[in-house]
C-alpha positions as CSV (number, residue, x, y, z in Angstrom):
1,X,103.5,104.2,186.4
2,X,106.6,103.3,184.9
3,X,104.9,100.6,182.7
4,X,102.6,103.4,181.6
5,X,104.8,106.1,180.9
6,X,107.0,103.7,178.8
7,X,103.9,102.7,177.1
8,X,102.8,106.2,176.1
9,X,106.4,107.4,175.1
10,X,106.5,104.3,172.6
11,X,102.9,104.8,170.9
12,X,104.2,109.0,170.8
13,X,107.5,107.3,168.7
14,X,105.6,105.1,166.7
15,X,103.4,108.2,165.6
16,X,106.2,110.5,164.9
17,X,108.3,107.5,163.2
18,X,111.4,107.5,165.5
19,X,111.0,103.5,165.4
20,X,114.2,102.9,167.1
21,X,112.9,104.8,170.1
22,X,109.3,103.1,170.0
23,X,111.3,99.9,170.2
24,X,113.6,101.0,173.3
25,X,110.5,102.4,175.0
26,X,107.9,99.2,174.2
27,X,111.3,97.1,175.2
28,X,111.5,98.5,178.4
29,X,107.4,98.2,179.2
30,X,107.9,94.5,178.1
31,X,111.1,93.6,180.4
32,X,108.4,94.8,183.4
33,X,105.3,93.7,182.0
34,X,103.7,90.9,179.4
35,X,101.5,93.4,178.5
36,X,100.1,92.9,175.4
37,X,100.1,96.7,174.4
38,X,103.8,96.5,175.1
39,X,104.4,93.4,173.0
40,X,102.3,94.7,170.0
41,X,104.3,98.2,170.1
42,X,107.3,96.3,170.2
43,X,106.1,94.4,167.3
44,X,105.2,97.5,165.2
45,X,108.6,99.0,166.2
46,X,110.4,95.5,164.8
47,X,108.7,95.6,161.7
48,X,109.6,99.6,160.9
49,X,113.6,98.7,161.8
50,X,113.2,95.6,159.2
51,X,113.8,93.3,162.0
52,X,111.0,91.2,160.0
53,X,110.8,88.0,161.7
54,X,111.5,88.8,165.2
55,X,108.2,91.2,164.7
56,X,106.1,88.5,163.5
57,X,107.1,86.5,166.5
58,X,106.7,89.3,169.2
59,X,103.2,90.2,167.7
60,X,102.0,86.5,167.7
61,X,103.0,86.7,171.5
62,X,101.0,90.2,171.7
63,X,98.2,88.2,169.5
64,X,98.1,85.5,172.6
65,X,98.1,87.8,175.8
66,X,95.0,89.9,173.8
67,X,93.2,87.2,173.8
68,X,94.2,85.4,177.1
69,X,93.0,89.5,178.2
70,X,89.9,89.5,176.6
71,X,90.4,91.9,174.5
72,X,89.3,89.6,171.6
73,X,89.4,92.7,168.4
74,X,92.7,93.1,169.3
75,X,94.0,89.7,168.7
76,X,91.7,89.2,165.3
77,X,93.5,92.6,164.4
78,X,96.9,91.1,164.8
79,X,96.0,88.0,163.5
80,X,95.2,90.0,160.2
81,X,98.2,91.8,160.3
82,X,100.2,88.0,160.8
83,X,98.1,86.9,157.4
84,X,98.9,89.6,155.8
85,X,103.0,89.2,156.7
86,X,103.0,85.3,156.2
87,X,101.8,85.1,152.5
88,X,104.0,87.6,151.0
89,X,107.5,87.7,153.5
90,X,107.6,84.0,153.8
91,X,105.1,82.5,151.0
92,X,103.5,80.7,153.5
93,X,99.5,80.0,152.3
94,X,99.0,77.6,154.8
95,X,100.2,79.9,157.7
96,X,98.3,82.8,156.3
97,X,94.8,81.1,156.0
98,X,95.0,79.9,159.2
99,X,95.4,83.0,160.3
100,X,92.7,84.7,158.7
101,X,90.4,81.6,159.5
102,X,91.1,82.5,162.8
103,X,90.6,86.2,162.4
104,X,87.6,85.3,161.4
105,X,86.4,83.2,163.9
106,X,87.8,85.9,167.2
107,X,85.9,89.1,164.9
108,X,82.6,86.8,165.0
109,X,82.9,87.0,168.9
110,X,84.3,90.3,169.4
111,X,81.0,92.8,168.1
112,X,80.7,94.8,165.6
113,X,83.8,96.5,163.9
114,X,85.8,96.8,160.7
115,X,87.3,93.4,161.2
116,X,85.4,91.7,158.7
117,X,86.4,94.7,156.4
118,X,90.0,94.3,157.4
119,X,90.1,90.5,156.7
120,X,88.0,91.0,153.2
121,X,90.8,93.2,152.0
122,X,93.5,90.5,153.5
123,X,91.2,88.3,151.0
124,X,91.3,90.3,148.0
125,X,94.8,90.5,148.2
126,X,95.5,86.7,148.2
127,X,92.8,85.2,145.6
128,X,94.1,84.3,142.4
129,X,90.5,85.4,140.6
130,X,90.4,89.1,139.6
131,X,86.8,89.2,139.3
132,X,86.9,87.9,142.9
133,X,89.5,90.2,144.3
134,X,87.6,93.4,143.2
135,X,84.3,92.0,144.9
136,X,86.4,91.7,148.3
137,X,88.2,95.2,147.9
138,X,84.6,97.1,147.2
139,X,83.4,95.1,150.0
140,X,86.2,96.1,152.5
141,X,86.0,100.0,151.3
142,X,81.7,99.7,151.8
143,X,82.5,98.3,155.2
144,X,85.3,100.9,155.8
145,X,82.9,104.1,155.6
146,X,80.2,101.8,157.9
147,X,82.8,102.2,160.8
148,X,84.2,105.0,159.7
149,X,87.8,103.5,159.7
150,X,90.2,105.7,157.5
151,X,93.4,103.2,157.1
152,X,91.1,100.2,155.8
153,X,89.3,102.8,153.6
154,X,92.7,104.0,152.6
155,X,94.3,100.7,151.6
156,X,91.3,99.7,150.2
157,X,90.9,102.7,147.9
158,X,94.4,101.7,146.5
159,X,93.8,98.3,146.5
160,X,90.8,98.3,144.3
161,X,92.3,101.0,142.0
162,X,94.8,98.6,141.0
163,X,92.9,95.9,140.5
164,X,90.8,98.2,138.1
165,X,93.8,99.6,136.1
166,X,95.0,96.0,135.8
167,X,91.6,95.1,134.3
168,X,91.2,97.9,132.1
169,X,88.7,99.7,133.9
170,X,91.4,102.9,134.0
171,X,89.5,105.9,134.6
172,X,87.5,104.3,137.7
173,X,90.8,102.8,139.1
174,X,92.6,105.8,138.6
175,X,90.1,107.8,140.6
176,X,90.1,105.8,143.5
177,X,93.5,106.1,143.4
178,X,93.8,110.0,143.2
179,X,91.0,109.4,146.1
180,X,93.4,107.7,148.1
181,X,96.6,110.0,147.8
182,X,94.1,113.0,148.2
183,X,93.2,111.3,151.9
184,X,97.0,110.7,152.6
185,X,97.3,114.3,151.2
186,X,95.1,115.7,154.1
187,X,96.6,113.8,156.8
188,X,93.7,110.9,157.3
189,X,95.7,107.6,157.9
190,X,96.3,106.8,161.5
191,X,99.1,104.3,160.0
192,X,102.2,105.4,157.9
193,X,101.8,101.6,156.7
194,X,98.5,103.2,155.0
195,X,100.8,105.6,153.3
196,X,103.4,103.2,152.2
197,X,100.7,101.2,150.7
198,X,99.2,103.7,148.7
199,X,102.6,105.2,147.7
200,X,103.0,101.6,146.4
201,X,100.1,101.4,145.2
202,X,100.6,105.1,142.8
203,X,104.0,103.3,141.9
204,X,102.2,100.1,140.7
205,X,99.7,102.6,138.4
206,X,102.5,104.4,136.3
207,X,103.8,101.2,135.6
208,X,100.8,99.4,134.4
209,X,100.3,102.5,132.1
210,X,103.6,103.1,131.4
211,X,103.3,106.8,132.4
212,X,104.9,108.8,135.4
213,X,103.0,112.0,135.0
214,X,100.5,111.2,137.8
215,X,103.0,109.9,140.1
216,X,105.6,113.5,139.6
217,X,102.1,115.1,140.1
218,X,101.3,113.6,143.0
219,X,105.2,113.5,144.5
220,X,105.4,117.6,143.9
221,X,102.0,117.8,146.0
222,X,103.5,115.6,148.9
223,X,106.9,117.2,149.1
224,X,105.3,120.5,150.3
225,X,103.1,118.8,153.0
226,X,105.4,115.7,154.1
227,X,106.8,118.1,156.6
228,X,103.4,118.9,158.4
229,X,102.1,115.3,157.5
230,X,104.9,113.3,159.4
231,X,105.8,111.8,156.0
232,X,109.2,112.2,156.6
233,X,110.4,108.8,158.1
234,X,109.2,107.2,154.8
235,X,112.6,108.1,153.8
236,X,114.2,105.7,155.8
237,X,113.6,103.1,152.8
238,X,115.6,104.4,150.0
239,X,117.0,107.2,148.2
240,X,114.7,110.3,147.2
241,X,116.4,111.6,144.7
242,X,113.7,111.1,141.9
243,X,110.2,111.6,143.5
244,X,111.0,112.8,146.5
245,X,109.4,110.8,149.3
246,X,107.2,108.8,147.0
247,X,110.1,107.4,145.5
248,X,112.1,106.8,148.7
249,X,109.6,104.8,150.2
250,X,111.0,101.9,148.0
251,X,114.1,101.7,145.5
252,X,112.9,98.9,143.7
253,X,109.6,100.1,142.4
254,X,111.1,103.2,141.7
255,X,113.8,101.7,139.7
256,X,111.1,100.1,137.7
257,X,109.0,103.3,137.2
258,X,112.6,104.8,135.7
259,X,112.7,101.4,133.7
260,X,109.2,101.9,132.3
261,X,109.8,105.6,131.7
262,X,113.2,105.4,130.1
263,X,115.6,106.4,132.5
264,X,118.1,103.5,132.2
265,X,121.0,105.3,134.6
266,X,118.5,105.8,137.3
267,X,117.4,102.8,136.8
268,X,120.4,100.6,137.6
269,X,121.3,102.8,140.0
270,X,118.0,102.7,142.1
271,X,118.0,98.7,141.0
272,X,121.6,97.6,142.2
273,X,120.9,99.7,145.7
274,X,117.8,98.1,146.5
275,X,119.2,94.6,146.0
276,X,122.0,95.7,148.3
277,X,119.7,96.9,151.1
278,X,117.7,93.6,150.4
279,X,120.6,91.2,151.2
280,X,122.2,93.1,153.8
281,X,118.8,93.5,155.7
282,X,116.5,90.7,156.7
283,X,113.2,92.1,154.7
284,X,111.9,89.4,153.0
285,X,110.7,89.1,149.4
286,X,107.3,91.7,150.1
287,X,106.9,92.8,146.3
288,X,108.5,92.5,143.3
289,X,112.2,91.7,143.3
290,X,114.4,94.0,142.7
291,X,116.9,91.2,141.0
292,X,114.1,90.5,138.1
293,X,114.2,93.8,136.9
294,X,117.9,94.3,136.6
295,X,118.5,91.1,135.2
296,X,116.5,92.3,132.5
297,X,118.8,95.3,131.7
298,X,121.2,93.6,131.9
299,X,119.7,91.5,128.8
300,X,119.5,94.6,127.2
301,X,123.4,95.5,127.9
302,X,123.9,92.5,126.3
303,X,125.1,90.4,129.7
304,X,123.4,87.5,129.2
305,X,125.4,85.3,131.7
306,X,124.8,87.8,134.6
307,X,121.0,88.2,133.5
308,X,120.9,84.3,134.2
309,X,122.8,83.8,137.2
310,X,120.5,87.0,138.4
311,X,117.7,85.2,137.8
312,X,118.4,81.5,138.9
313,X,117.5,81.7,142.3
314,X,113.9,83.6,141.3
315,X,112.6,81.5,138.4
316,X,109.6,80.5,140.0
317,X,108.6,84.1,141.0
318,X,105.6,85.7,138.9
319,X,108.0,88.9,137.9
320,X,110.7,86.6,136.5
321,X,109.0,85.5,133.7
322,X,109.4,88.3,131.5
323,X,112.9,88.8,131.8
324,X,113.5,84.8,131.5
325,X,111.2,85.4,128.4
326,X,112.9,88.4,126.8
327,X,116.4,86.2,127.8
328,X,114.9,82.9,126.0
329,X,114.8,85.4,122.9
330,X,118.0,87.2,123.3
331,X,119.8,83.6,123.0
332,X,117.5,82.2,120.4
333,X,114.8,80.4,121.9
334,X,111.2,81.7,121.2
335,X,109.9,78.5,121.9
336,X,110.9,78.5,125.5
337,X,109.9,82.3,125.8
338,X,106.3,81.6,124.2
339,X,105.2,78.7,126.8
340,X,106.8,81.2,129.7
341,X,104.4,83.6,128.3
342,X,101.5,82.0,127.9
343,X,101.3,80.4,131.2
344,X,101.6,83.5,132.7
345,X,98.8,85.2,130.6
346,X,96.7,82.5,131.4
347,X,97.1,83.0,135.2
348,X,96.3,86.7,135.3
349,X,92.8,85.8,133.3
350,X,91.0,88.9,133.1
351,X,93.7,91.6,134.0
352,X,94.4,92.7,130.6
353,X,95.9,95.3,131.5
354,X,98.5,94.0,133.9
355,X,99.3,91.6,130.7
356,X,100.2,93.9,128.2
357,X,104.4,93.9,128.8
358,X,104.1,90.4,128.8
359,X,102.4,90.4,125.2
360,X,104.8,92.7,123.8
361,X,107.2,90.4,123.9
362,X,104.8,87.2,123.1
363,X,104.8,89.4,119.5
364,X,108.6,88.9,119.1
365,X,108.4,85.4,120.7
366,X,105.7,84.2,117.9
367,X,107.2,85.7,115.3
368,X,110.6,84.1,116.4
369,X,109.3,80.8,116.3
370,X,107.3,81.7,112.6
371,X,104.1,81.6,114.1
372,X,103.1,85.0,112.6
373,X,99.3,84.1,113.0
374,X,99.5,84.0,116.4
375,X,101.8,87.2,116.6
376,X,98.7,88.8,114.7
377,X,96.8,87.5,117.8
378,X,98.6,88.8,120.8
379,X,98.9,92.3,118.3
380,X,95.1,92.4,118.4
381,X,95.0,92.0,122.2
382,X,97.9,95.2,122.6
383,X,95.5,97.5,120.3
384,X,92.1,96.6,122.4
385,X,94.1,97.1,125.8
386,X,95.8,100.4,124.3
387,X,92.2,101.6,123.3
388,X,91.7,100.7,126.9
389,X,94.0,102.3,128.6
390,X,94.7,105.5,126.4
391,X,98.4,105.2,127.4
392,X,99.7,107.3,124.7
393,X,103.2,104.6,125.3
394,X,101.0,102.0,125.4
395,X,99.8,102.5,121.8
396,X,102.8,103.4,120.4
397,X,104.0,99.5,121.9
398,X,100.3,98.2,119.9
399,X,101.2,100.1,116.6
400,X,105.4,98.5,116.6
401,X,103.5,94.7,117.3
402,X,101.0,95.4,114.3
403,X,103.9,96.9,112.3
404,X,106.3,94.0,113.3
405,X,103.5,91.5,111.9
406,X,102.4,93.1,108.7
407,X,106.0,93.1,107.8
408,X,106.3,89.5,108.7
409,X,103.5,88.5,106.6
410,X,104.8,90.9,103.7
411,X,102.0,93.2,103.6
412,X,102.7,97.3,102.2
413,X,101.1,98.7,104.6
414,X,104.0,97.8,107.1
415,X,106.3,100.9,106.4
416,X,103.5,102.8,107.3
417,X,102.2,101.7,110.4
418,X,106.3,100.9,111.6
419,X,106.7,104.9,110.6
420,X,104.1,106.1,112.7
421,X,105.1,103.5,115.9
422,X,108.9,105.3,115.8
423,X,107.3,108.4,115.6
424,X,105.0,107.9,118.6
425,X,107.8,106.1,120.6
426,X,109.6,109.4,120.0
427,X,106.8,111.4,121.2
428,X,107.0,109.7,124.3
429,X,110.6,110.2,125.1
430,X,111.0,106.3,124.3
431,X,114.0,106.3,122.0
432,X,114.9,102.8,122.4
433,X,111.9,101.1,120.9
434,X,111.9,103.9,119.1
435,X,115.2,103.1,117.0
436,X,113.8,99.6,117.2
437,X,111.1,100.7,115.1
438,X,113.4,102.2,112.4
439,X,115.7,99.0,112.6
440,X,112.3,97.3,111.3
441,X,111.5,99.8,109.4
442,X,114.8,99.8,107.4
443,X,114.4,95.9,107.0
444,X,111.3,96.7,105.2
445,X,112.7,99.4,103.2
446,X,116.0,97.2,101.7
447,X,114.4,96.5,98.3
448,X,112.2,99.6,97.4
449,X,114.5,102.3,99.3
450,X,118.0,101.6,99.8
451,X,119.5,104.5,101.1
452,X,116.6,105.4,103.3
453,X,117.3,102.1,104.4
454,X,120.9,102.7,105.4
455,X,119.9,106.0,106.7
456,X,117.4,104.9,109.1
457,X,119.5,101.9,110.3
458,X,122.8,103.7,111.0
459,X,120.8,106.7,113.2
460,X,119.0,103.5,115.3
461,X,122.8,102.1,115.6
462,X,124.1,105.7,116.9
463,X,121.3,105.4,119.3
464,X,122.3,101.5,120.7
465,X,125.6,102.5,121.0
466,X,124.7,105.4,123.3
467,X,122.2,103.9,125.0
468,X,124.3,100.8,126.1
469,X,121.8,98.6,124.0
470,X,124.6,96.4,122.8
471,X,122.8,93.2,121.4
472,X,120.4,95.9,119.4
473,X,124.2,97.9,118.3
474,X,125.3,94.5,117.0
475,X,122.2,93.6,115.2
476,X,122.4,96.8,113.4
477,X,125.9,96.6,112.5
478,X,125.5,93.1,111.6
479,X,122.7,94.4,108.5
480,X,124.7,97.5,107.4
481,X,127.5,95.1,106.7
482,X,125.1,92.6,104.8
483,X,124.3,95.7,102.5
484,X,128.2,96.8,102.0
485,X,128.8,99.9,104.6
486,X,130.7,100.4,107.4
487,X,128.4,100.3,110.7
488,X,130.2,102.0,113.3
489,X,131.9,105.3,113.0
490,X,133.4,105.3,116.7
491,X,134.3,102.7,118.9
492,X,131.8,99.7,120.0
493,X,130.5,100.2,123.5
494,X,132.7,97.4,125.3
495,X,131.7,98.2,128.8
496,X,128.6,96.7,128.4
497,X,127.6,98.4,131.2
498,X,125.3,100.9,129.6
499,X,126.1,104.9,128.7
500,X,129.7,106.4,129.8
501,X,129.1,107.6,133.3
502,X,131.9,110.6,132.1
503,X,129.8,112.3,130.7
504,X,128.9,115.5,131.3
505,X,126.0,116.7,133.5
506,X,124.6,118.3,130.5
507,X,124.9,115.5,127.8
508,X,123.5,113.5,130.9
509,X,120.4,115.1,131.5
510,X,120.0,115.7,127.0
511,X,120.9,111.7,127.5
512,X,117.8,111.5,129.9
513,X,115.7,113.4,128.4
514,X,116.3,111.1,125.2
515,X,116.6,107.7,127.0
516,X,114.1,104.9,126.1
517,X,112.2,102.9,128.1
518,X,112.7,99.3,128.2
519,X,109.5,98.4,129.2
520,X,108.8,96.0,132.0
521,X,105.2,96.9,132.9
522,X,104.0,95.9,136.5
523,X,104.8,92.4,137.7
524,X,101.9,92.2,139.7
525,X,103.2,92.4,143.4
526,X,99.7,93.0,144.2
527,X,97.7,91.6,141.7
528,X,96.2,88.1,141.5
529,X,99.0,85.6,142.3
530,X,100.7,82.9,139.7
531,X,99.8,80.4,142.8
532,X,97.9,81.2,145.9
533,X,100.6,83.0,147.0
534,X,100.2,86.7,146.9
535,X,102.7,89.3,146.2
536,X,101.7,92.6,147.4
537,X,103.7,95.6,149.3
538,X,104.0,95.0,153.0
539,X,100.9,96.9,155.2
540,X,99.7,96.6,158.7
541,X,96.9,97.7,160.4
């Protein structure tokens, strides 16, 4: 009875996300009983209190006495759940096919059930072929409404949206996503993990289109139902000061939604916490690393020797590549930054989408090198995906590349198009890029237009100084001098460390409202791997 009633209290705990009294109760059952209920519970509880590895270990036990019970869907459930931990947490293919081989092979035995679904999705999230992955998540979401099983169709919804809005097909994606969040909305998933997942997932979407409308829509929904939902222990992964608990499900993606959609003091603030709770904790690397995306402001503070040491230890990971990129150019080496590029292009074949920040930068990296051909190239690609996508930010970033080329190549028509580009970064609350596009703009105006020239280029330097954009603030000051006036009217921002944090709350939220992205798009923590290893946001089942 005892065994039972410790049992029941833990599942109760594990439902109403009080993980640290699921794991005393499941403990307790366990230190009477090898019970493999007990033992997964336990496992589950682990895994919610970040005690990664000890819950991989306790489930493979709960894994062994299912099986040694019988109870054969159990252990191919588990030994999902074990592939689906092993490829992200510890980058282990070899470890995470086996045990989906062997998911396989218990599911075949065990009778009919969404297993096969379950280990399709576990599929889709590890191939490195797009085309392929979408064929696995449609075939996990048909098999999810033959057994009627809400968290696979859940997970899968949000899987397959992705994949869509990474491959262009935006409108579909985005509806399967909206389909997701509206099931969450209503209180469908048996599994918070199913929430988490298609939080993630929602996260992943306004970065890819460089838009965080649908996400505050969404959050303003879930903060008046989290109550009644049981959403609430979600918080227990980071701060939810910006989206409530959509954002405080995890502080890196967040930080990179306020990166994409210009909040830079949000940003390192939401960046520099999660990389905290990330080395004092023993998650794993699940997603995208939090260190990637800061080093890359910190490129754009102008602390180059911090964005490299930042970025030593995660060279090799997919996300890196952009800011090692944008670093390459910041010290003068587009020819490094183009074959970074490239590569990674190459590897995400079809996802156009879920390439564009990585072209946006090939642009600069071409034309660095004086390749402006093949800047023309990677333009054409921004315009077609931007068409695509109908990201309003996403063609303001196509019309700057076209701009940046035509002047590159001397053609007339490059005031124009550069005009228009600073007026739609503007529109879109983007005033970084948006100063960058005067900057070029005043370049191109030197000869027929002098004082338009100077005017445009000392506004964009007021801008970099206030945004903490210090290698842009130098660049400008360095042309106003090569035409004979005085840059700066106040004093250079020598913090480096971005805007003043004195400032008042007022200034601060005009400085918000004004502040530009710098625009990291997705690094594909669940898209189609740079190897066969997958990064994707953790789940279970």
């Amino acid at each position: 009875m005892a065994v039972r009633d410790s049992l029941s209290r833990g599942h109760d705990a594990l439902a109403a996300g009080d993980w640290t009294l699921a794991g005393v109760c499941f403990a307790e059952a366990v230190a009477r009983t090898d019970s493999p209920d007990a033992l997964d519970g336990l496992g589950r509880a682990q895994w919610w209190l970040k005690d990664v590895r000890t819950a991989m270990e306790t489930r493979t036990r709960a894994h062994r006495a299912y099986k040694r019970a019988g109870r054969l869907r159990e252990s191919a459930a588990v030994a999902v759940w074990l592939a689906r931990e092993y490829r992200p947490l510890l980058r282990n293919d070899a470890a995470a096919d086996g045990w989906l081989a062997r998911a396989e092979t218990l599911a075949s035995r065990a009778g009919d059930s969404s297993l096969s679904g379950w280990i399709s999705l576990a599929r889709a999230e590890a191939t490195s072929d797009a085309a392929e992955a979408v064929v696995r998540a449609r075939a996990a979401l048909a098999i999810s409404h033959q057994y009627d099983d809400p968290d696979l169709e859940i997970q899968s919804l949000a899987r397959l949206g992705v994949l869509q809005v990474a491959a262009g097909d935006v409108d579909e994606g985005i509806t399967h996503l909206d389909e997701a969040m509206a099931a969450v909305s209503a209180g469908e998933a048996g599994d918070l993990a199913s929430v988490g997942m298609v939080f993630c997932a929602l996260m992943e979407m306004g970065e890819l289109l460089g838009d965080d409308v649908r996400f505050a829509e969404w959050a303003s929904v879930l903060e008046g139902l989290r109550g009644d939902q049981g959403f609430g222990p979600l918080d227990s992964f980071g701060s939810a000061a910006g989206y409530g608990a959509l954002s405080a499900f995890c502080g890196a993606c967040c930080g990179g939604l306020y990166l994409v959609t210009g909040r830079l003091d949000e940003a390192e603030e939401e960046l520099t916490a999660a990389v905290a709770d990330l080395e004092s904790s023993d998650m794993g690397l699940r997603c995208v690393h939090p260190i990637s995306r800061l080093a890359e402001l910190r490129v754009l503070q102008g602390r180059f020797e911090e964005a490299r040491e930042l970025l030593g230890r995660y060279e090799d990971l997919p996300e890196s590549v952009r800011p090692l990129a944008v670093l390459d150019l910041a010290v003068g080496s587009p020819g490094a930054a183009t074959t970074r590029l490239t590569q990674r292009i190459g590897e995400l074949g079809g996802l156009t989408v879920a390439a564009f920040p990585l072209l946006t930068v090939l642009v600069d990296a071409d034309l660095g090198r004086g390749d402006p051909e093949a800047a023309a190239a990677a333009a054409s690609k921004l315009t077609i995906t931007a068409a695509l996508t109908k990201s309003r930010r996403h063609h303001a970033d196509a019309l700057f590349a076209e701009g940046k080329v035509a002047s590159a190549e001397g053609r007339p028509e490059a005031t124009s198009i550069l005009r228009q580009a600073a007026h739609a970064f503007s529109e879109t609350f983007m005033a970084l890029q948006a100063c960058r596009a005067r900057m070029e703009l005043a370049r191109t105006l030197v000869e027929r237009d002098r004082p338009v020239a100077i005017s445009e280029a000392r506004a964009a330097l007021a801008a970099f100084d206030r945004l903490g954009a210090v290698p842009d603030a130098d660049e400008a000051a360095a042309f106003l001098r090569e035409l004979g006036v005085k840059g700066r009217t106040g004093p250079k921002n020598l913090g480096r460390g971005g805007p003043d944090r004195r400032t008042s709350s007022s200034s601060a939220s005009a400085r918000r409202k004004c502040s530009a992205s710098w625009p990291l798009g997705c690094p594909m923590r669940r898209l189609p791997p740079a190897s066969s290893s997958a990064r994707r946001r953790r789940a279970t089942m």
